[in-house]
DSSP file (Angstrom, degrees, kcal/mol; ACC not computed):
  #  RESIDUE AA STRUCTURE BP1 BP2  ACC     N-H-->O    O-->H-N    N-H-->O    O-->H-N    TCO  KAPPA ALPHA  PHI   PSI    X-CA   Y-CA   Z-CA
    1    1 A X     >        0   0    0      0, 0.0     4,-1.9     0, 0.0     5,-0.2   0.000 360.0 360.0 360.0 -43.4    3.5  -23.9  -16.8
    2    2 A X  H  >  +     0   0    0      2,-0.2     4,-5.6     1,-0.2     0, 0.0   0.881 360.0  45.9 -68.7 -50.4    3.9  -24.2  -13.1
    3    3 A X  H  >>S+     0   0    0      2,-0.2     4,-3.5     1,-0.2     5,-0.8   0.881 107.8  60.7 -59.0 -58.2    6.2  -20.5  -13.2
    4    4 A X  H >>5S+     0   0    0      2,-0.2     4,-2.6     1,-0.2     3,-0.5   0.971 110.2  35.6 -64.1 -49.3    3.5  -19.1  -15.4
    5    5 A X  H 3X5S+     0   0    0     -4,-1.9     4,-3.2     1,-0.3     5,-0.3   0.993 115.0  58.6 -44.8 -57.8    0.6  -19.6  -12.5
    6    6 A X  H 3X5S+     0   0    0     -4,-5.6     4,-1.6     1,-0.2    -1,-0.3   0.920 107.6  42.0 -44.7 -34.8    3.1  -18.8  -10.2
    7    7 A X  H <<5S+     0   0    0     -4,-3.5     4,-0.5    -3,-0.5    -1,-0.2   0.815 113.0  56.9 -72.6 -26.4    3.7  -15.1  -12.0
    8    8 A X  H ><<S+     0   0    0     -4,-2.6     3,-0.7    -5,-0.8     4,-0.3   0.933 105.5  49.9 -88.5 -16.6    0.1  -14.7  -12.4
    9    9 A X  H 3X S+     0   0    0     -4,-3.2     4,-0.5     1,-0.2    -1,-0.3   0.574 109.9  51.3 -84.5   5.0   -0.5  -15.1   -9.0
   10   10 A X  T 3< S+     0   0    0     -4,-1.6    -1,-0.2    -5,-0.3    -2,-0.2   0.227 106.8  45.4 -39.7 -22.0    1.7  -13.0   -8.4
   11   11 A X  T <> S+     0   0    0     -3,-0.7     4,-1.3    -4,-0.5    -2,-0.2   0.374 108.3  66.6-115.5 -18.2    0.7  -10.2  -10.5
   12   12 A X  H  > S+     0   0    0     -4,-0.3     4,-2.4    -5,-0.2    -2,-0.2   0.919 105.2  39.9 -78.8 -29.8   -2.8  -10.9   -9.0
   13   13 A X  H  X S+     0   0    0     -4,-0.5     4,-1.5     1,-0.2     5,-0.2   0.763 116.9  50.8 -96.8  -2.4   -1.8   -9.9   -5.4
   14   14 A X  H  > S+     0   0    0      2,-0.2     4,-2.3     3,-0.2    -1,-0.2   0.845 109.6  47.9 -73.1 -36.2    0.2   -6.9   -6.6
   15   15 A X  H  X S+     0   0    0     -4,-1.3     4,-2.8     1,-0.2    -2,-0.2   0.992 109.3  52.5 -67.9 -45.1   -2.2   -5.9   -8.4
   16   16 A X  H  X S+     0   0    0     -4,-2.4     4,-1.4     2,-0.2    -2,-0.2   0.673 107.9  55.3 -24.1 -48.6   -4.5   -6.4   -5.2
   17   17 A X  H  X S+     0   0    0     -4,-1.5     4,-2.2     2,-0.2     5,-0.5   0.903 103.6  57.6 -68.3 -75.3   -2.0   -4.2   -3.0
   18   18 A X  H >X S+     0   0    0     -4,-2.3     4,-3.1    -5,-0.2     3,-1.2   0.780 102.2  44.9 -33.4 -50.4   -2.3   -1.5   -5.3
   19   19 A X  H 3X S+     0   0    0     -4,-2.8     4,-1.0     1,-0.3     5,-0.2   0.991 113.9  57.0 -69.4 -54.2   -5.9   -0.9   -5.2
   20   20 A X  H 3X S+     0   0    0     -4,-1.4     4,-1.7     2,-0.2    -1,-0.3   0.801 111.9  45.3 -26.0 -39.2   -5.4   -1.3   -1.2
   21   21 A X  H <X S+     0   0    0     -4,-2.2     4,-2.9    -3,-1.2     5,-0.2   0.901 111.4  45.1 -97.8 -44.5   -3.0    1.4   -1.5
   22   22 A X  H  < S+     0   0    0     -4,-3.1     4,-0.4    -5,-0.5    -1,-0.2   0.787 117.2  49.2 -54.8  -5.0   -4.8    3.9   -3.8
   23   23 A X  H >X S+     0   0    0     -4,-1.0     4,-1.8    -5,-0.3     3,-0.5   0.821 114.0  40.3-105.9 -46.3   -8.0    3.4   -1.7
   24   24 A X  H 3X S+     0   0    0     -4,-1.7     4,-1.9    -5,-0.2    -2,-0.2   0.917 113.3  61.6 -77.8 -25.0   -6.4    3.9    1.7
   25   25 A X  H 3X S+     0   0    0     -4,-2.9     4,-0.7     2,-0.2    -1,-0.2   0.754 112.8  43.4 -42.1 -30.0   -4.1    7.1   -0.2
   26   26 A X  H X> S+     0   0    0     -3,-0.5     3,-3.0    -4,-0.4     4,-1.2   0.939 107.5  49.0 -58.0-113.6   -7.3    8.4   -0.7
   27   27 A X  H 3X S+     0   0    0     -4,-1.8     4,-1.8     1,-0.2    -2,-0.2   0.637 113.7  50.1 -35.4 -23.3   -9.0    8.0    2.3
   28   28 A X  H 3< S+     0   0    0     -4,-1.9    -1,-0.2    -5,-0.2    -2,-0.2   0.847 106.9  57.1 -39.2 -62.2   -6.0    9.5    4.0
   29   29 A X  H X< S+     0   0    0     -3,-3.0     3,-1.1    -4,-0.7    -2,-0.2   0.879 106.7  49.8 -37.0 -71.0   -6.1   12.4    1.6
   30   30 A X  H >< S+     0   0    0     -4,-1.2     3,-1.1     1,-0.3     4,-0.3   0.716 105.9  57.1 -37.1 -58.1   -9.6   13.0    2.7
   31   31 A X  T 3X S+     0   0    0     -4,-1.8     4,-1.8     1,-0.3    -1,-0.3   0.624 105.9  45.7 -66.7 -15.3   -8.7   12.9    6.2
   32   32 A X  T <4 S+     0   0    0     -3,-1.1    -1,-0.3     2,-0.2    -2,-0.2  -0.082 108.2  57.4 -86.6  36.8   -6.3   15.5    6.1
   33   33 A X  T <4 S+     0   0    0     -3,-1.1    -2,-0.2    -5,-0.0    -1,-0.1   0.195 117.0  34.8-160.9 -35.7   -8.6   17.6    4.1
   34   34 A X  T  4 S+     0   0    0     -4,-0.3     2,-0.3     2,-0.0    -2,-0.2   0.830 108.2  70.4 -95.3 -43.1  -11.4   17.3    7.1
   35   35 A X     <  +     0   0    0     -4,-1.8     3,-0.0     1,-0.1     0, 0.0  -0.540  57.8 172.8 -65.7 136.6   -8.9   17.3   10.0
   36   36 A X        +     0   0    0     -2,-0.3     2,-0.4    -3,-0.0    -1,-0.1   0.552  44.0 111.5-110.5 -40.7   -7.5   21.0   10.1
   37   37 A X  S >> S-     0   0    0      1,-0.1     4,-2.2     2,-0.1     3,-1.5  -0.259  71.2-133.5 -72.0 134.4   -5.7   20.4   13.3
   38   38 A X  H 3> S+     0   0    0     -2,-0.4     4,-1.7     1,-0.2    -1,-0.1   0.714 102.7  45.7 -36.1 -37.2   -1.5   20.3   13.0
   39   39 A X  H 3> S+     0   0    0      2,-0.2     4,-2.6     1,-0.2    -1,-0.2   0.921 109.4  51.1 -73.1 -41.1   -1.2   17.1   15.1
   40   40 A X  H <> S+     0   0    0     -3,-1.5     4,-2.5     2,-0.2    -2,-0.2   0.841 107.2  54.8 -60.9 -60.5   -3.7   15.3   13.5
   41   41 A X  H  X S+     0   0    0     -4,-2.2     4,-1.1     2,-0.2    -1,-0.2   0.922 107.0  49.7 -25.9 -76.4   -2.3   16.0   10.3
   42   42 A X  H  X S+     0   0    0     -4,-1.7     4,-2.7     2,-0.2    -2,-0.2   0.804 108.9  57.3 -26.6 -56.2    1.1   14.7   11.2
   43   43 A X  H  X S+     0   0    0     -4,-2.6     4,-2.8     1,-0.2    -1,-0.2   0.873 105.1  44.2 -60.1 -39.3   -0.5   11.7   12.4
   44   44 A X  H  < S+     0   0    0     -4,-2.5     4,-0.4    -3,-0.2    -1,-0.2   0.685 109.5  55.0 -92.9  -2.9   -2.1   10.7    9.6
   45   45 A X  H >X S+     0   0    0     -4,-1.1     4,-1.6     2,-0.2     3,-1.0   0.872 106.7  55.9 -69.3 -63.3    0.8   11.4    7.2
   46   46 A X  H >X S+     0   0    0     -4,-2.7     3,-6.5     1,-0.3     4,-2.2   0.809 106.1  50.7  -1.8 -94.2    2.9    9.1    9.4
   47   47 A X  H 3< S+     0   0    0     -4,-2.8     4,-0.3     1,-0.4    -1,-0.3   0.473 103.4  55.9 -47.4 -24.7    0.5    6.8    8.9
   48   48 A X  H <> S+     0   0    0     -3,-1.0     4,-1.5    -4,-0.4    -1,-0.4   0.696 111.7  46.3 -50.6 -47.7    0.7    7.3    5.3
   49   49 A X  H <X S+     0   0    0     -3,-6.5     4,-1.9    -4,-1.6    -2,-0.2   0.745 107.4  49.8 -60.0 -52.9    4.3    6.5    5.4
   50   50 A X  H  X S+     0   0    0     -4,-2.2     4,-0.8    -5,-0.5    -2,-0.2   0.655 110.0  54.5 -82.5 -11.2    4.3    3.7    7.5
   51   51 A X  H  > S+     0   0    0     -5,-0.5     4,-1.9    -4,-0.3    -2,-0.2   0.943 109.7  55.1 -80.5 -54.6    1.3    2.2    4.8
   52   52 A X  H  X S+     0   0    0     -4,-1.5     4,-1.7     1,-0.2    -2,-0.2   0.721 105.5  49.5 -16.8 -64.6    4.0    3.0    2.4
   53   53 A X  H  X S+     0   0    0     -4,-1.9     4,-1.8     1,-0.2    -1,-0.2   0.841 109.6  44.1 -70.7 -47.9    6.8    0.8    4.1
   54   54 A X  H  < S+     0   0    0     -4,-0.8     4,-0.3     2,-0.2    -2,-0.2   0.853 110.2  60.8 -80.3 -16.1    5.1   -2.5    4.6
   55   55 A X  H >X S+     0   0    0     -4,-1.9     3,-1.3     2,-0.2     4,-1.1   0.953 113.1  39.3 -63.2 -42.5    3.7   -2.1    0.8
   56   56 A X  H >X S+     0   0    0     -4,-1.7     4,-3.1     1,-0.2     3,-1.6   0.959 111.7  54.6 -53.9 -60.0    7.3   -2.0   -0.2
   57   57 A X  H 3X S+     0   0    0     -4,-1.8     4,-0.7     2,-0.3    -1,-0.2   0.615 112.2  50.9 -43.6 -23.2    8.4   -4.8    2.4
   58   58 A X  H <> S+     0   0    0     -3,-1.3     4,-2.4    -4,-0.3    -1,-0.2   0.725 109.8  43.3-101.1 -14.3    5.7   -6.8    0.7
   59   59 A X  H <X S+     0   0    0     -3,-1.6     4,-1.7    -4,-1.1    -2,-0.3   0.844 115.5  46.6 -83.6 -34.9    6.8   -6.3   -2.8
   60   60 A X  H  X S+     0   0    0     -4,-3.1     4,-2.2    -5,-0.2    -2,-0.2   0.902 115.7  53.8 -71.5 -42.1   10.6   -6.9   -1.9
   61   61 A X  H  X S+     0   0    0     -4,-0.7     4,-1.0     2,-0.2    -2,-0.2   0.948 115.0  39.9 -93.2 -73.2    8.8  -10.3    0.2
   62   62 A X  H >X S+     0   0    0     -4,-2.4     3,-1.9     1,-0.2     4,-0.9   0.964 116.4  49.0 -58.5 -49.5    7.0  -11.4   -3.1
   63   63 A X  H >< S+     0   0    0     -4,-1.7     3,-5.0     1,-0.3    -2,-0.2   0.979 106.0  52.3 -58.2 -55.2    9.8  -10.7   -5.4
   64   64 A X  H 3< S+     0   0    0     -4,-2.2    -1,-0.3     1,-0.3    -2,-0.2   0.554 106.4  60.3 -60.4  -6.6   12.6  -12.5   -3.5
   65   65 A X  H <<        0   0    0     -3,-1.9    -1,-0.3    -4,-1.0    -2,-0.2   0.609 360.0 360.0 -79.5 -10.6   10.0  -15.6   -3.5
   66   66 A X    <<        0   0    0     -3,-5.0    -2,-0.2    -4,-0.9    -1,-0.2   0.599 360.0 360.0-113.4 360.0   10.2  -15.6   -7.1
């Protein structure tokens, strides 16, 4: 019983990171789509990347708790 809560809150905050990442993918999207300049570009794909890496780090973080 105790395992089953645990999993569902578990499944609540993944699910929770996802919509965080499809909303800031998005908004990202967007901004490369208004920004035209090369650097800017760059930058915000970075950033894209680096949103990328700490979602993972947090799913590898959650898993290894469980």
């Amino acid at each position: 019983m105790i395992i089953d809560q645990q999993l569902n809150n578990h499944i609540h905050t993944l699910h929770f990171i996802s919509i965080i990442l499809f909303f800031s993918h998005s908004f990202i999207n967007n901004l490369q789509i208004r920004v035209t300049i090369k650097s800017a570009t760059i930058r915000s794909s970075s950033l894209e990347s680096h949103l990328y890496s700490i979602t993972i780090s947090l799913l590898l973080r959650l898993f290894y708790q469980l």
